[in-house]
N, C-alpha and C positions, 0 to 999 in steps of 0.2 A: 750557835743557834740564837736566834733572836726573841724576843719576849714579843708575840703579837697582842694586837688588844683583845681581847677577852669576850666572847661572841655573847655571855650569860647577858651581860651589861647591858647589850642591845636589846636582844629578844625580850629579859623580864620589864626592861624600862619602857619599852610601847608593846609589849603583849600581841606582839603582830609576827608571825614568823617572815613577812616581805625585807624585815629590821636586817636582815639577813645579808639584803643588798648591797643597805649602806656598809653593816659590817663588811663586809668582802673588799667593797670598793676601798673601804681606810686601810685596810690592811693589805691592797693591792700598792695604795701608796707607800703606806710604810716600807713596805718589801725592796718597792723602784728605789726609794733612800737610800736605804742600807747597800743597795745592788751597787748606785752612785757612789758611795762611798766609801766600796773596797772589799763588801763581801762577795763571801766567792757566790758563784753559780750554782753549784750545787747546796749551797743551804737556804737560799734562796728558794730552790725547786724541792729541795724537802721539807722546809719550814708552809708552802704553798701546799703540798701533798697533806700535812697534816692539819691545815688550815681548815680545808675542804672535809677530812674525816672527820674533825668538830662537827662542821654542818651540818655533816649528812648522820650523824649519830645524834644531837640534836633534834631531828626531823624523825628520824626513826624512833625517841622516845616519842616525840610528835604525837606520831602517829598511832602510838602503843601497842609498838612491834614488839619491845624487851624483853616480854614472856611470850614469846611465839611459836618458840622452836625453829623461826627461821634462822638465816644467815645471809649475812648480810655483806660480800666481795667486794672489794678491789678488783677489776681486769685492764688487760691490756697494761698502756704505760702511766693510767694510774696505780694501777697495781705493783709498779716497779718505780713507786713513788716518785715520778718523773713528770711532775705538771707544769708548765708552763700556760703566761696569761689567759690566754684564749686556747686551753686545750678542753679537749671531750672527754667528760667525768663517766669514766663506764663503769659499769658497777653489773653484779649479778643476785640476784635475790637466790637463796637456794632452800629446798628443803628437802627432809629426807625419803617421805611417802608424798601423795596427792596433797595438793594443795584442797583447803578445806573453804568453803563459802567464806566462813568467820574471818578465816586468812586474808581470801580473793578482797573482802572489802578495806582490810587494814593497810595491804597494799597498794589498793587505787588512792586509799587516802596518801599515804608515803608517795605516792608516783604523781599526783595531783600538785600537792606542795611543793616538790622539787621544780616545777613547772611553774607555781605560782613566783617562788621566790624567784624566778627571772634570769638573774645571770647566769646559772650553771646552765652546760651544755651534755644533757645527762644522754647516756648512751643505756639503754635497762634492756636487760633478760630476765626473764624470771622462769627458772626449769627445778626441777627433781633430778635426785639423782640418777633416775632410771633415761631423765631427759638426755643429762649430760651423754651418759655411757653410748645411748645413739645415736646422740648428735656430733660429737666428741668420734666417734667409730667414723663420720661421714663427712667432717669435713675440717680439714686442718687449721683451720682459723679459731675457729671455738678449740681445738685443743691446743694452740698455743697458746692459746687467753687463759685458759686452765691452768697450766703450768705455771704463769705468773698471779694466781688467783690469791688476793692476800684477805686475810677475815679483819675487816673493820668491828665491827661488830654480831652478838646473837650467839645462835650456839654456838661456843666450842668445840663441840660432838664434830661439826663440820669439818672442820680446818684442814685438814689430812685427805678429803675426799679427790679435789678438786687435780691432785697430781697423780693419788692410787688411777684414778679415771683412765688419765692418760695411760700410766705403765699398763695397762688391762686392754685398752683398744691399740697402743700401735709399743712395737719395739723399738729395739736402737735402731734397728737398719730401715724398717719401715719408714720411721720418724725422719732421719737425717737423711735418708733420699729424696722424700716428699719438700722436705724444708731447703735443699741443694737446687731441685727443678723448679720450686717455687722464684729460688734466689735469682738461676737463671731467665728465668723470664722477665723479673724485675729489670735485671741486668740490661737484658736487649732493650727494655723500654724505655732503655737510656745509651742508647750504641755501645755496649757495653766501655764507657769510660767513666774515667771519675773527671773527666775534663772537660765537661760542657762549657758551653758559656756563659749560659744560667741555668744554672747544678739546682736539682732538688736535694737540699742539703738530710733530708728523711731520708729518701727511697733509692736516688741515685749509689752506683757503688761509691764504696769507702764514705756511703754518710751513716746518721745515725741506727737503720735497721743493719746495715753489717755489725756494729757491734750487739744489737738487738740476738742476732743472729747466733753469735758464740755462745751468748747466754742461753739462749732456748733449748740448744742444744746441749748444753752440757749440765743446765739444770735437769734437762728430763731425764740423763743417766745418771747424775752424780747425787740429784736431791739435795742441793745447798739451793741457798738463796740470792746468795750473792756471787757476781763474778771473783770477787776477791776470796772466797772460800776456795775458789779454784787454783789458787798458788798453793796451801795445804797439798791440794794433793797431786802435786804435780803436774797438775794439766796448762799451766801457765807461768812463767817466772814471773818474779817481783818486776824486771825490768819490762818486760811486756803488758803488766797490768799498768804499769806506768806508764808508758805510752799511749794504750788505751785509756786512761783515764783524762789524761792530758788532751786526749784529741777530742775524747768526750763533751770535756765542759766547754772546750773551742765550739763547740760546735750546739752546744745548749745556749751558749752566749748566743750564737745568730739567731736562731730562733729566738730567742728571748725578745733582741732586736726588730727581728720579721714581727712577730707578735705586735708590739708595743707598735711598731709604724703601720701595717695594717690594719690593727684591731680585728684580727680573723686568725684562726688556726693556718698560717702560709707560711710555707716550706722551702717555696721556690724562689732562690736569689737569683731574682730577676734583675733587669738592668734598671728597672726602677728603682731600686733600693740599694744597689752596692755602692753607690757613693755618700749615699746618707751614713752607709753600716762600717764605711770604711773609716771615716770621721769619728762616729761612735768607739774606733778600738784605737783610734788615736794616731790614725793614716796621715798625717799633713801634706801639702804641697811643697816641693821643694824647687829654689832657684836653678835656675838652666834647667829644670824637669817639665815635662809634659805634664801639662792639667788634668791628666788623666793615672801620672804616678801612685797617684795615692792606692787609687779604684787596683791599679796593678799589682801593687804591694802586698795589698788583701789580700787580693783573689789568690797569689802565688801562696800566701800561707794557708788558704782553703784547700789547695790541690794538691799541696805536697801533704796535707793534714789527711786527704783523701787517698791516698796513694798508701800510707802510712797503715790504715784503715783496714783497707781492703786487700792489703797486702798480709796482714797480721791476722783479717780472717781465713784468707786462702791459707796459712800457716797452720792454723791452729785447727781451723777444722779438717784440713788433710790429717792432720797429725791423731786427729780425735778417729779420722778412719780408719787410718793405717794402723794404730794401737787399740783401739778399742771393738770395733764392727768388724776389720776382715780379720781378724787372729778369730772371731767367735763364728766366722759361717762351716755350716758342715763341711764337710773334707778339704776342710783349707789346709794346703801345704804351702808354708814359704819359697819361692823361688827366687835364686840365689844364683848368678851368673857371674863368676872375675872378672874384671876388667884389667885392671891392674895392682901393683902395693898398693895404691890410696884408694880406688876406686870398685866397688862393686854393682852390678844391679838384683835390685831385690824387689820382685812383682815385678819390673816393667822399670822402677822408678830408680835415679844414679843413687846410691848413700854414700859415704864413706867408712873405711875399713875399721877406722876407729877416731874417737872424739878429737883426738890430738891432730888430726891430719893438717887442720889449715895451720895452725900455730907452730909446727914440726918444718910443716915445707908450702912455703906460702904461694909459689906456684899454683900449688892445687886450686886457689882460688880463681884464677883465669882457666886452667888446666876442664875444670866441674864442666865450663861452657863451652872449650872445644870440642870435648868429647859431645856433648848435649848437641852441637853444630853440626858433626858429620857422623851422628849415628839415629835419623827421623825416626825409629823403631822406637826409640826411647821415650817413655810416657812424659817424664817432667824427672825433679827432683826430690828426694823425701823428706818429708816435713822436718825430722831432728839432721836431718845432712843440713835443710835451708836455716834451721836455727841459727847452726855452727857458721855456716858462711856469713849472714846480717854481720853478725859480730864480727869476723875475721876482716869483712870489708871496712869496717873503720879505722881498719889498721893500717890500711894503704898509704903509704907514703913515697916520697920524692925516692927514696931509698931502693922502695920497690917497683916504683915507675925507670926510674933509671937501669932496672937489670935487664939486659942482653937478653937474657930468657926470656924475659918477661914480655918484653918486646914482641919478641918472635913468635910466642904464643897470641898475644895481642892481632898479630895482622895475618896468622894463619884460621883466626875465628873470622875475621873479616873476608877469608879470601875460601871462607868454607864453601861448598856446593848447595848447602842444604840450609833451607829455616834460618837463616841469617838475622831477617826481623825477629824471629820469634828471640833465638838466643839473645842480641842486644835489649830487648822489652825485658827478659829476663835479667842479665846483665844492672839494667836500671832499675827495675823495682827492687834488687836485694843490696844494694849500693854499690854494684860492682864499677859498675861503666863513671859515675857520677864522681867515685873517687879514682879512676886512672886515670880519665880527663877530667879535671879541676874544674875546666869553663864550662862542661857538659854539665855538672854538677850547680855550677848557678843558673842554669836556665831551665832547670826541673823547674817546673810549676809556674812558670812563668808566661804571662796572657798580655793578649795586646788588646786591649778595650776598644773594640772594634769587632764589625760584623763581614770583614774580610776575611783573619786569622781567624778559623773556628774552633782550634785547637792549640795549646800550647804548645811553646815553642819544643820544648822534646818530643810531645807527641806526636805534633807537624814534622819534626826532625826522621821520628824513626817510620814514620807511614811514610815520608820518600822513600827511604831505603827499601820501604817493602813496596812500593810500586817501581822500582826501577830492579828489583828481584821478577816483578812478574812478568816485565817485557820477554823475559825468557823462558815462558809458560805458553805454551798455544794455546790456551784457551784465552789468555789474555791480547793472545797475536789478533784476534778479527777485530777487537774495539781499536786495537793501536797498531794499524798493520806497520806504517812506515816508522816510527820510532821504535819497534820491538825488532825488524832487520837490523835499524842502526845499533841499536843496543848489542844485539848481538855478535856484530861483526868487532865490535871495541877489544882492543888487545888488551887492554889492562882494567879490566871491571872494578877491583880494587881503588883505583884511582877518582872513580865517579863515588864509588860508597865513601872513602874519606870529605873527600870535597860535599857529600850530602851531611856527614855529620858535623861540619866545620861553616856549612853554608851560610845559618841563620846562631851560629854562637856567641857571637861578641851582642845578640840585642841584648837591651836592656843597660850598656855599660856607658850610652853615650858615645857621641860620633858617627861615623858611618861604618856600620855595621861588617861592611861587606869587607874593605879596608884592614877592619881589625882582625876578624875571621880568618883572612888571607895570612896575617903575618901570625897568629896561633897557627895554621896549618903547614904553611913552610916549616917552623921548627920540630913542629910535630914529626912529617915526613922525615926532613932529614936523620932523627933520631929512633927511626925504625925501617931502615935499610934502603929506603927512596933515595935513586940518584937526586941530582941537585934540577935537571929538565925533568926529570917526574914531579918532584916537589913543586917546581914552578909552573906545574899544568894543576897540579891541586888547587893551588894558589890561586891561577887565573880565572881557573871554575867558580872559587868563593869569591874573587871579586867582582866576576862578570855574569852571577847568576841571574841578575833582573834584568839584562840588558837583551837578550831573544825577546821574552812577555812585553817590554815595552818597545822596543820597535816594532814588534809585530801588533801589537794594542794599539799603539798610539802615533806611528808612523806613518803616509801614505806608499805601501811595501805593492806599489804596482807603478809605484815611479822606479823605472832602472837606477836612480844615484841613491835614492835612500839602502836600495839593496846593495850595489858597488861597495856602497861604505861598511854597510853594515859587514861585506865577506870580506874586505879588506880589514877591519879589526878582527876577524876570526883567522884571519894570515891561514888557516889550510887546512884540509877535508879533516883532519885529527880533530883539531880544536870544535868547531863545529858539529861535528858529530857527537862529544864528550857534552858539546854547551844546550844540543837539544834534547838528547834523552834527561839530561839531569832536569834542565827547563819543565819541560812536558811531567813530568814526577812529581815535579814540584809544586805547579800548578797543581794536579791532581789532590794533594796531600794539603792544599793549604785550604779547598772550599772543594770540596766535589762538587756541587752545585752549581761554581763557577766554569768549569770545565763542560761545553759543551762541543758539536761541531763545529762550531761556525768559530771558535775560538782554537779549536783544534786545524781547523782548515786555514786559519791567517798561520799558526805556527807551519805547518806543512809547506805552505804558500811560500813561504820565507826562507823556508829549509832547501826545497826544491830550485830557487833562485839563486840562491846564494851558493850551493852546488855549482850550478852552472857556471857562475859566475866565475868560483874557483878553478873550476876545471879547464876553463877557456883561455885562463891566463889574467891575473889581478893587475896584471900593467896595461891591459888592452883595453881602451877607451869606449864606452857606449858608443855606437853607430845609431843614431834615434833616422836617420834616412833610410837606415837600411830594414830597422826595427818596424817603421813603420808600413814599408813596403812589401814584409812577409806579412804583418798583420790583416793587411787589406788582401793579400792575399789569399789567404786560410780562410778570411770570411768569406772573399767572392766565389771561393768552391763551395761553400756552406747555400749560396744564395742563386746559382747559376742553371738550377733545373727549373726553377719557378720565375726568376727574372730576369731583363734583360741586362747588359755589363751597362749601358747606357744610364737606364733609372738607377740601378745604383750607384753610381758615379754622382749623378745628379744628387741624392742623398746628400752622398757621403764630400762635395763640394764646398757643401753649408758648414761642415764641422771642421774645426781646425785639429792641430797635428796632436794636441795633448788626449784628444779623446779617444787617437791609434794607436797612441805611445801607450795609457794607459786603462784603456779596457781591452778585454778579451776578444780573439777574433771570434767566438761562440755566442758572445755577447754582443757584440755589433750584430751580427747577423739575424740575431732576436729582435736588438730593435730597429733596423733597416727593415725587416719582413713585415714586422708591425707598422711602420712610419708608411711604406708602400701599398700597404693595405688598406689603411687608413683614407689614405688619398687627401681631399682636400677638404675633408670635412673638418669644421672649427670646433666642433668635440672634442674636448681635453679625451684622450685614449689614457687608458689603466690598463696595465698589463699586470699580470702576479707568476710566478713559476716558483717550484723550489729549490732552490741553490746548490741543485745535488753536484755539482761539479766538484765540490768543497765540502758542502756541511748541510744535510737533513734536517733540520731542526730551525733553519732559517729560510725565510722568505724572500725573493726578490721581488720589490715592485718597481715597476715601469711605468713612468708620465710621462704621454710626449704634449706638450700644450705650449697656450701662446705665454711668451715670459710675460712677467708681471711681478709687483714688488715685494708682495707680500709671500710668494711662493711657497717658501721653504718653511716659513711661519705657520701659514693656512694646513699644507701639506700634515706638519709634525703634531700639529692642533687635532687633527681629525685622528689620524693614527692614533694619539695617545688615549682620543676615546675610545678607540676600537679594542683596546686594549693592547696592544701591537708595541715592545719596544725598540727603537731603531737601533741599532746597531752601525751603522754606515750610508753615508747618504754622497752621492757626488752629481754636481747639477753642472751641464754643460749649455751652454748660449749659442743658438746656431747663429747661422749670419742673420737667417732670417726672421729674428726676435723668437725664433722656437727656443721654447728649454726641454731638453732632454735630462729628465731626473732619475736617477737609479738608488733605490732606498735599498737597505739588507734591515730585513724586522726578524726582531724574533717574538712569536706569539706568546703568550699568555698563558693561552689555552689548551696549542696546538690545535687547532680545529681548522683553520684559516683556507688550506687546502683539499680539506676533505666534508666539510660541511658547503653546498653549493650556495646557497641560499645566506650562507657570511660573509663570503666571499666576492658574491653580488653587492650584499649590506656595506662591504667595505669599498667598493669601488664606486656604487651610486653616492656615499657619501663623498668620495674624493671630487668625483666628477661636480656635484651639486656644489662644492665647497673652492675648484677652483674658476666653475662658471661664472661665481660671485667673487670678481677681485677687487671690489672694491670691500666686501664684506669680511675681516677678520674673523673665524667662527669663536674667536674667544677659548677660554681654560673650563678646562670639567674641574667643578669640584670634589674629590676626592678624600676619603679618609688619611690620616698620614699615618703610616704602620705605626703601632707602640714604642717597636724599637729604637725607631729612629729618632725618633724625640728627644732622648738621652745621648747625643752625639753634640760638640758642640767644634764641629769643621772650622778653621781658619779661612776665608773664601779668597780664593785668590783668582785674579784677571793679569797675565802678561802678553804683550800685546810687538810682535816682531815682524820684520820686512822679510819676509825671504825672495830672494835678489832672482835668484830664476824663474822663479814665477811669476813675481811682482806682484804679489798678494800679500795682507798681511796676516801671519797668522796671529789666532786670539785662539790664548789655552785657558779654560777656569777651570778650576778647582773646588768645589762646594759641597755643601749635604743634599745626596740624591732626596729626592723626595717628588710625590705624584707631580707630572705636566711640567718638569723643568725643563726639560728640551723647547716644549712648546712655548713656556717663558722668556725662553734664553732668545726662540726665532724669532717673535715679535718685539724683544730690544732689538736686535738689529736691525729690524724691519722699521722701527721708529726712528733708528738712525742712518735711516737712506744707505744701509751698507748690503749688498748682494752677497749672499753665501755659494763659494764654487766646490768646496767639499767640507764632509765634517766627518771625523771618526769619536766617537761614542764609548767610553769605558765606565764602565759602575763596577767597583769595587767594594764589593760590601756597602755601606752607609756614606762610600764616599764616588764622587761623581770628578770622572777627569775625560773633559771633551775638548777635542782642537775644532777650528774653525781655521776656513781658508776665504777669505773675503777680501772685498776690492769697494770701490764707491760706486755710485752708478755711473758716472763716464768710466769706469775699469780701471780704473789707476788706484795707485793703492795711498791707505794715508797717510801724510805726512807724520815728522814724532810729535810736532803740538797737538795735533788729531786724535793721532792714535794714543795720545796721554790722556786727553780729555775725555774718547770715547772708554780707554780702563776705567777710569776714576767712575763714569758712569755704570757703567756696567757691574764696577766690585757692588756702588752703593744699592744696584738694584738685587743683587744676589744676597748683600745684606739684612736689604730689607725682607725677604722671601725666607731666607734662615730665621730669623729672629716671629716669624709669623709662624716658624713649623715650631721652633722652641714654645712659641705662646700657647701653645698646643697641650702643655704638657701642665 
């Protein structure tokens, strides 16, 4: 404890109680010293707790309360001497009959002063005991505050009121139901994880109100004051108060930090602050590591700290039901079902036959979860069963990872029928899983600083596993018709679930992730009964998990050779079939957000091609004469009741062979009807549809207009006002200076199709925008999201020939941020370069777009050129980055 300066000093030497202020504030400094210099946290927050009771007992002579008969509380987490800089001092005034005039003005005086003296943040009630008993009877917040109600000063007589209150309005079971559906609702207000990205380290699970939580609860039956009174009587070991305590003050530290860097009561480590907070606990940067290491490091010991948490209050208050609340409801009879010598069910829930079991026959620790696997009737496990396992699981070693048994029970959980996610979630939070694989065990709690990954890597890890569980669910079959047939038909499901939890294990360690995954999963298999070709289809899964998403992302996958190659590395319908369900899972599990149709329909797209491709024979060579000539064909039946084979000939004349090769014969036939309709009018046409062939949620637009140089520029400028983002854009050059542009948007809003009058809004702008070619319409200014600010992207421009096309392509790499596209069009546009396609990927906070471009004679640029035009284009990406950073 520290010697704070002495508040008397103040107040008598200037006679002013505002003296108050300054005291606070020195002794705010004092505090920050001592904190600097290696005191712990908690004396810090109780040296500040009783800081504050000087004050306000001071104020309360003040005000010439002391013979009053009142009383004067602590509530809430002043009350559980828990203050921190900027916390809200609540306090409750209490007395035992009507408050009396004489009273009513002694306390406007006390309640005035506290207001005058400035910094406190006073939270006041002022009730009778008859108040509390009804208020307290009505609404669970006031009688939790009760519970922790501490007497700073006044009567005496009080002190005991504030808890009798409670026992009088609610029981045990009343109380811990209401405080259980309280919890879960918190819960959802946070997807029920402790893994956000910016975790409300208060309210979030496994933050400070879960341990808030054990306490409330076990004060109102036990009547102690402290958590620690709770090891006396057995409702908590020493080893578990130490845990909690430990995660405790971790986590009063943040706050302390959040405090001091906001100057506000804030809870929420946002991405504002975790680089500053991560420094603060003495995170550094390290060589060969990402400048984002530090920020990582943190956050992994915040999540496992949460996990930790929230895991220890599911413990403890199970334990507190199943021993305390249902042994007391009327006609409670235990129910008691064998399972076997270790195992019994008791209510619903697995325990064990007796204490010895895990330490006697260590099986039973994998054994708990089989059975949990293939019997869904089963509630969960009992509180003193989950004690005995935590502990048995740190006993896990190479000894018992090596046993045959162990083994066998190992991949018959994997290869259970039932709740598979749920059992490995279990598995993990009691440390089962994290100590049979080692490398599963270092990537608990581990986060990628980014707005891609929304979930740590475990918890990304085991949400595949449960979306590639639900392909097999028809209620999940309408959202994913074609990957839930494929999934289904797989002969060895096993095979995809391993390859899921081996997919993303090596991040975090340096190198390529996938690489190292691969060679952890081969030995894995081979050491649990996988031939050596099962093993090496594991193997190939965790190496070639990114390679579906990005050729289907970032490829043009309506060219016949990008797909050729791609099924020629899949060498045959197994491989492929094993590489898309896990892909599409995976996807799903990494951003739900990210997952829409139009992202679902390039995978489909690809899948469906690539099939073909296999099936036909991988040695047999594209025919693009032949390809071309079904294409024109399937369209002129689409086209032959409205026109004649002549005019569209005539059309279809002006277009060369790449726009047969690679657009739809469904699609030429939309815009041949359109272009024939059109006639000869010099009106840029805008055409819109929705992309239902593929994906709902995307737009196609159609421009048939006279080329011009700025096109693509003017075009992507106006969309991004519209709010519309592109997705896919491909511009063809007819002979006769027409350009036919096909854009894929995805809206904003969604409105785009169904509101007439936006729709309109968005075409008269097109139209007005490309009748002026001489006129660029310029960049909207735009707010840049908060998050984004906090990113600091690498920008990269590479810049290559591709020989069949004679275009070159330019890939960048940079921080998304509002109107980059329309930026990106008008560099090109400066640089006399034509845009012939572009595919479009945003990746969380990061921005990966190809460009396929030529010069305007159509040739494409030389490497002095095409160096000159990178060098350009990085510095202008740079300069735009460093404008969104100035932001912040």
């Amino acid at each position: 404890m520290i010697n704070t300066l002495p508040l008397l000093d103040y107040a008598q030497s200037s006679h002013d109680i505002k003296a108050i202020n300054q005291w606070r504030t020195d002794v705010e400094n004092q505090l920050q010293e001592s904190f600097e210099q290696g005191l712990s946290i908690r004396e810090i927050i109780l040296t500040r707790s009783n800081m504050i009771d000087e004050a306000l007992i001071f104020l309360w002579k003040h005000a010439e309360l002391e013979n009053s008969n009142l009383g004067l509380f602590a509530v809430g987490g002043y009350g559980r001497r828990e203050m921190l800089p900027y916390s809200d001092v609540d306090i409750m005034i209490l007395a035992e009959e009507e408050i009396t005039a004489d009273q009513e003005k002694l306390i406007s005086t006390f309640i005035s002063s506290l207001w005058d003296v400035g910094n406190f943040k006073p939270g006041i009630s002022v009730r009778t005991i008859a108040d509390c008993v009804a208020q307290a009877a009505a609404d669970l917040t006031v009688a939790t505050a009760l519970i922790e109600a501490r007497l700073i000063t006044g009567n005496q007589q009080l002190i005991k009121w504030p808890r009798r209150i409670v026992s009088q309005t609610w029981t045990d079971k009343t109380f811990y139901d209401a405080k259980m559906l309280e919890q879960e609702k918190r819960y959802a207000q946070h997807n029920h994880t402790e893994s956000n990205l910016e975790p409300d380290i208060k309210n979030a699970p496994g933050g400070i109100r879960d341990i808030n939580q054990i306490g409330w609860i076990a004060k109102r039956h036990f009547r102690v004051n402290r958590i620690y009174d709770l090891v006396h009587l057995g409702f908590i070991s020493e080893f578990e108060l130490g845990v909690l305590e430990e995660a405790e003050s971790f986590l009063w530290e943040i706050r302390h930090h959040l405090h001091r860097l906001t100057k506000r009561d804030e809870n929420r480590l946002l991405f504002d602050y975790q680089r500053d907070i991560a420094a603060l606990f003495g995170y550094q940067r390290e060589e060969n590591k990402s400048p984002n290491y530090p920020i990582e490091q943190f956050m992994k010991r915040y999540y496992r700290n949460a996990q930790q948490v929230s895991t220890l209050n599911e413990m403890l208050l199970s334990y507190f039901n199943e021993s305390v609340i249902a042994p007391r409801l009327p006609n409670y009879e235990r129910k008691i079902e064998e399972i076997n010598e270790n195992f019994k069910l008791v209510d619903g829930k697995l325990a064990v036959q007796h204490h010895k079991i895990f330490s006697e026959n260590p099986s039973a620790i994998l054994e708990i979860f089989y059975i949990l696997a293939n019997r869904p009737e089963i509630e969960g496990i009992r509180a003193r069963t989950l004690r005995l396992l935590t502990l048995a699981a740190k006993r896990i070693d190479q000894d018992f990872r090596n046993n045959p048994a162990h083994q066998a029970l190992f991949m018959a959980i994997i290869r259970s029928p039932y709740r598979l996610y749920d059992t490995l979630v279990a598995m993990k939070r009691y440390g089962v899983l994290g100590n049979y694989i080692p490398a599963f065990g270092q990537i608990i709690g581990l986060m990628q600083y980014d707005l891609f990954h929304i979930y740590t890597v475990d918890a990304h890890t085991l949400l595949l596993i449960r979306n590639l569980n639900r392909f097999k669910e028809p209620e999940f079959a309408k959202d994913f018709p074609v990957v839930s047939s494929v999934f289904q038909r797989l002969a060895r499901r096993d095979i995809v679930y391993l390859a899921a939890i081996f997919h993303d294990i090596a991040k975090g360690r340096g190198g390529d992730h996938s690489e190292l995954g691969a060679s952890d999963a081969i030995k894995f298999c081979l050491t649990h009964g996988f031939t050596e070709r099962e093993a090496n289809m594991v193997a190939w899964l965790v190496k070639s998990h990114l390679l579906m998403s990005v050729t289907s992302q970032k490829k043009d996958i309506s060219d016949p050779d990008v797909v050729k190659c791609f099924a020629e590395t899949m060498g045959d319908m197994e491989h492929l079939d094993y590489l898309y369900a896990l892909t599409v899972a995976d996807i799903n599990a990494t951003n739900p957000k990210l997952w829409n149709t139009w992202r679902a329909s390039l995978m489909r797209q690809l899948y469906t091609q690539a099939r073909d491709v296999i099936r036909s024979g991988l040695d047999r060579p594209v025919d693009y004469q032949m390809l071309i000539e079904d294409t024109k064909f399937a369209a002129s039946e689409l086209l032959v009741e409205d026109f004649a084979l002549n005019q569209v000939e005539q059309v279809w004349q002006e277009l060369g062979d790449e726009y047969f090769i690679k657009e739809s014969a469904d699609e030429i036939a939309w815009h041949t009807r359109a272009i024939l309709q059109h006639g000869d009018n010099p009106e840029p046409l805008v055409l819109m549809r929705a992309h239902r062939k593929f994906a709902q949620d995307a737009v196609q637009i159609f421009i048939y207009t006279q080329d011009q140089p700025n096109l693509f520029a003017t075009t992507v400028a106006v969309l991004d006002r519209m709010n519309l983002d592109v997705q896919d854009a491909r511009i063809i050059t007819a002979v006769k200076a027409f350009s036919l542009d096909t854009y894929v948007v995805l809206d904003r809003f969604g409105t785009l199709l169904t509101d007439p009058e936006r729709e309109h809004t968005v075409k008269e702008a097109l139209v007005k925008a490309l009748n002026q070619a001489d006129k660029y319409p310029g960049l909207m200014q735009r707010r840049i999201p908060r998050q984004l600010r906090h990113f600091d992207i690498e920008n990269t421009v590479t810049v290559t020939l591709n020989e069949a096309l004679q275009q070159n392509m330019v890939e960048i790499a940079t921080l998304d941020h509002p109107g980059l596209l329309a930026k990106v069009g008008g560099l090109f546009m400066m640089q006399g370069l034509d845009i012939h396609s572009a595919k479009i990927a945003t990746l969380g906070e990061r921005a990966e777009d190809i460009f396929f471009v030529t010069k305007k004679d159509g040739k494409p640029m030389n490497f002095a050129e095409a160096k000159t035009f990178a060098e350009q284009l990085k510095s202008a990406l740079d300069e735009a980055s460093s404008q969104v950073c100035s932001h912040h």
